[in-house]
N, C-alpha and C positions, 0 to 999 in steps of 0.2 A: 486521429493520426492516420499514417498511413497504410495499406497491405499492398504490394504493389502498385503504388501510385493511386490505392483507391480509399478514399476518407471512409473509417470504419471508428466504429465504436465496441466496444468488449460484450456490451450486454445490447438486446436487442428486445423489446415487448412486443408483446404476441396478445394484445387483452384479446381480440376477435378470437382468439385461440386459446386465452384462459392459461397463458404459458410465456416463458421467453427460451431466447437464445443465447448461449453463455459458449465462451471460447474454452475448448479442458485444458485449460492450462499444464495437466500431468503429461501431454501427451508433445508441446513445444518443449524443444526448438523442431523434434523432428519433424512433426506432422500439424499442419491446422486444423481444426476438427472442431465443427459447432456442435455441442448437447443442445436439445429439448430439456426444460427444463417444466413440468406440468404439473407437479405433484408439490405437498410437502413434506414429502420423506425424500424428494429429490434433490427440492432446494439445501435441503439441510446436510445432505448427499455431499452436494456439491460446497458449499462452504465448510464443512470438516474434512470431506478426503484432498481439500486444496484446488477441484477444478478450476475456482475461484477463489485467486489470493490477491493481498495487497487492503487492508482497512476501506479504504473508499469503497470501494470495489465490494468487498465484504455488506460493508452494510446497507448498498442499493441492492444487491442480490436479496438480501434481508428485508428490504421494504417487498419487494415485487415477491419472496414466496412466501410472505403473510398475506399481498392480495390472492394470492395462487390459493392458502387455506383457503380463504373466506370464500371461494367460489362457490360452492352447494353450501355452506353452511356459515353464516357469519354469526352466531350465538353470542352472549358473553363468553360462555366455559370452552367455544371455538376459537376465538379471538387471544382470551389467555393461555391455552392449551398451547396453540402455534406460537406465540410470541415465545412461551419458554420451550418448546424444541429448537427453535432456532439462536436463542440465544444460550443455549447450552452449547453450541458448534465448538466454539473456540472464545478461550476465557480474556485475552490478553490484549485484545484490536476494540477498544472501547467507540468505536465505529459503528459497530453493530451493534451493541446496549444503546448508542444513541440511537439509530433508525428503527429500531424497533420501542423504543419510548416515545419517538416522535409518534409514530405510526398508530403506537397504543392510544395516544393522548388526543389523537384527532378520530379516530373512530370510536373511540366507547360510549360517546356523549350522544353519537345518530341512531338512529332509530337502523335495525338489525337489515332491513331492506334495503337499507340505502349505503350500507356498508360495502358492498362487492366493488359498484363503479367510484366511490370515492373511496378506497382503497388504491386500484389500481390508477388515479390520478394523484394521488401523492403521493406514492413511490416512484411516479413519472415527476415530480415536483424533487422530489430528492434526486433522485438523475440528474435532472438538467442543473440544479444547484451544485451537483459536483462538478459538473463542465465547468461551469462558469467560474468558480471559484478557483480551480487547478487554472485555468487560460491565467486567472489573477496571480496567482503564487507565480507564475512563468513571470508576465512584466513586473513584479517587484523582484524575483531572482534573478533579473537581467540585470537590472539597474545596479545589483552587487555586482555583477559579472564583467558589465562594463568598466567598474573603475578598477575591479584585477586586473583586465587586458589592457588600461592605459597604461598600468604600474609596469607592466612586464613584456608589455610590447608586441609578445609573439602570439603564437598558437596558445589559446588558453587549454589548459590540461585540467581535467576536472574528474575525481575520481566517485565512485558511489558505490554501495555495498546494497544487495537483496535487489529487488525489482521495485522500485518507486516510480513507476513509468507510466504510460498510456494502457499498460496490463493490470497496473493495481487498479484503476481508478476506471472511471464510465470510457473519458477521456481525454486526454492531456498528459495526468500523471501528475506528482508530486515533487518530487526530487528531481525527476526531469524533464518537468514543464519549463524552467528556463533554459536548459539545455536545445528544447526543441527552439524555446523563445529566442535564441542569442544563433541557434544557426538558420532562422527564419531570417532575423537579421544581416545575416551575414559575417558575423563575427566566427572567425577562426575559431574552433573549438575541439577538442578531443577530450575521449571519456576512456578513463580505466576500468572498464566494469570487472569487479570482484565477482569470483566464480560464487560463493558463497552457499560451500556445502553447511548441512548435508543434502538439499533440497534444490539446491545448484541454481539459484535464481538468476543470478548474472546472467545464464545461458538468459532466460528469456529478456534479461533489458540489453544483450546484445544482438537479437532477435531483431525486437523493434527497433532499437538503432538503425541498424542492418536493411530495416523495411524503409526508415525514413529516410535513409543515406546518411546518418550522421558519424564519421570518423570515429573508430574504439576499436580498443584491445582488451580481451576479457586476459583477465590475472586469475591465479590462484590466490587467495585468500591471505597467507602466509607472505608474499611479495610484498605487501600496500607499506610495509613498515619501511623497507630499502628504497624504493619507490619516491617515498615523502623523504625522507632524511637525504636520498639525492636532488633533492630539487624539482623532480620532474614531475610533481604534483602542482599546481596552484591553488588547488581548495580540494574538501570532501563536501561533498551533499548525501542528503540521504533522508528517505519520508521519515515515518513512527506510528506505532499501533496505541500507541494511549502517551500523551504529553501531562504530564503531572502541573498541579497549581502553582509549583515553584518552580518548573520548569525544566526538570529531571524529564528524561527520555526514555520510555520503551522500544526498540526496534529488533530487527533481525539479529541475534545470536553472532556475536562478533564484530558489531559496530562499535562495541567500547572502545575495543583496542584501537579501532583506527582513528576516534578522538585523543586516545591517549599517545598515540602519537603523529596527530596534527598538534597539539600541545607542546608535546617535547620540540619541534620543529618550529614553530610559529607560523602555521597553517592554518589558514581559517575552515572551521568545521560549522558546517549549516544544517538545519534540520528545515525541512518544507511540509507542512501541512496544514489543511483546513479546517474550518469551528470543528467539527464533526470528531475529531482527532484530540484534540483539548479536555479533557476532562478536570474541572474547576472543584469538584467534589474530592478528587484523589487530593491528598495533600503534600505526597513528594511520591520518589520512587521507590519506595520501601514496601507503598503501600498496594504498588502495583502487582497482582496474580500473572506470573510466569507460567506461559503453558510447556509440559511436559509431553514432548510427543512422543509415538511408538518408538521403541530402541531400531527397528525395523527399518527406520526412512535411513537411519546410518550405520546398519550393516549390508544393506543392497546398493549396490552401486543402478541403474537405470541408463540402457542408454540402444541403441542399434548393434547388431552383432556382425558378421564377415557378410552375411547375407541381405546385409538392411531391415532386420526384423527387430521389431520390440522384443528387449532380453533385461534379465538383470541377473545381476551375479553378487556372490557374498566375498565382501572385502571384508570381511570381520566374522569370526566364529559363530554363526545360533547360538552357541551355550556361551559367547563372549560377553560380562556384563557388561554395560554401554549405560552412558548419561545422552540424553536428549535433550537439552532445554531446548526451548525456538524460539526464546529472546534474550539480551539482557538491556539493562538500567545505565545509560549513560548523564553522568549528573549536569546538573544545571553548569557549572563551572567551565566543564571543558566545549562548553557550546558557545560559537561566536554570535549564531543570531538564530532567533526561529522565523520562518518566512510564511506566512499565511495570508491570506486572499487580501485582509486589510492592508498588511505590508508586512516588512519586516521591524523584528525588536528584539531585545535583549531577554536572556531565557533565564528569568526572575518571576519572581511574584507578579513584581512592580511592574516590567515589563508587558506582561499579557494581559494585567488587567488594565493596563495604558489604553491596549487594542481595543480590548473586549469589556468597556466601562461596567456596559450594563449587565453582568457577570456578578460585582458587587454585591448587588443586591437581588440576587435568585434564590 
């Protein structure tokens, strides 16, 4: 997508450098700011303190700093060392258990030398599979988007919760790759981006909007209910961090509610995500691990002070006790369709293994 009119990607590899570059995400909307990332105590750095958020995103950072290990040392007890520091990050984005079981499964079988440079080309191989497949998720979320805006004629209104965008993912995004898709097109569109504390992600997919030119207004979190019930919604989208077998949804920490009332309203609610995303192994959302983060990301507020400085202040006591979850489980029921690279389908059993046949039998 865009930076100023300039086609950029989120992650950048540096093999001649034994390294990449990643945007710090902690540091937008104020400032752009590329990390080196060189190390494996950086990589892992960066996907726990959030420089790098968003599942896609997550787990190509996760292919590239297991090739980052393996540079001086690609052993077995190196190989599986880094795989579980890194996949100890963050329990709940089953994006990263994938790319690092891909990753595992194609290098344990080579001979330890030859492990460095085909490392660092198939976590280049998982990159470009996430382009490709987010562009895909855009032309089959259009194809929904277009027959809302015959229905209703106007300015299509399309609202999203967390960052599902060209930040989550290498590039394109998830959630709103057809948004970029449909105003590529030309099709009238506007986005409600939900602020969605406590991590305030919406800042960053109004951010990128913002870079592309795409028409939006960031909400407070609390709005999206009045919002839908007036009308002024035509759909929610939104990525997920692990999609259950029956089609039960993990996402950002207050996506229920805004299914629960796209429901009450008769609003269609879409989830957009790629294989990678899918987990065929979990059996509903029950059985999905909820990460618990520091009480600390929501008793600081983050943000510029009178001065333009990075500041944060306590909206909430130190001694105040605080819940954090950073996702919850929206069920199969109140989802109109899942949208992944193959296409779109109904968020069932039946459904995803319609897409995904050969899943069946793994």
């Amino acid at each position: 997508m865009n930076i100023d009119g300039i086609p950029t990607r989120t992650l950048r590899a540096r093999p001649e450098r034994r390294a990449i570059d990643i945007i710090d995400q902690t540091r937008l909307p104020h400032a752009l700011h590329w990390v080196r990332v060189a190390t494996l105590d950086e990589a892992a750095h960066a996907i726990r303190a959030m420089q790098v958020r968003g599942a896609p995103l997550i787990g190509a950072t996760a292919a590239y700093g297991l090739a980052i290990a393996l540079n001086d040392d690609a052993s077995d007890a190196r190989l599986q060392d880094a795989a579980a520091q890194l996949g100890a990050t963050r329990p709940t984005a089953v994006n990263l258990h994938w790319a690092l079981a891909r990753m595992t499964a194609f290098l344990k079988p080579l001979p330890a030398g030859e492990r460095g440079a085909a490392a660092w080309a198939e976590a280049a191989a998982i990159a470009e599979e996430d382009v490709a497949q987010n562009a895909s998720i855009g032309q089959h979320g259009l194809g929904l988007f277009r027959q809302l805006a015959r229905r209703q004629g106007t300015t299509l209104n399309i609202m999203t919760h967390c960052n599902a965008g060209w930040l989550a993912t290498v590039d394109w995004g998830t959630a709103l790759s057809p948004v970029y898709a449909a105003y590529g097109a030309g099709l009238p569109v506007h986005v409600w981006a939900s602020e969605t504390r406590p991590r305030n992600q919406g800042l960053l997919t109004a951010w990128e909007l913002a870079q592309h030119g795409v028409p939006h207004t960031v909400i407070a979190d609390n709005a999206a209910g009045i919002l839908i019930r007036e009308g002024r919604v035509d759909a929610v989208i939104v990525g997920a961090d692990r999609i259950a077998a029956n089609g039960d949804v993990a996402n950002k920490v207050g996506t229920y509610l805004k299914a629960l009332a796209c429901a009450d309203n008769g609003i269609p609610f879409y989830v957009a995500a790629p294989r990678s995303t899918l987990d065929f192994a979990c059996p509903d959302g029950a059985a999905i691990p909820i990460e618990e983060r520091d009480g600390d990301e929501f008793r600081l507020v983050h943000g510029l002070d009178a001065r333009g400085i990075p500041s944060a202040l306590h909206q909430v006591s130190p001694r105040e006790a605080v819940a954090n979850p950073a996702f919850d489980v929206t069920p199969a029921r109140l989802v109109t369709a899942i949208i992944t690279e193959r296409g779109a389908c109904p968020a069932s059993h039946e459904g995803l293994f319609a897409l995904y046949p050969e899943e069946a039998n793994a």
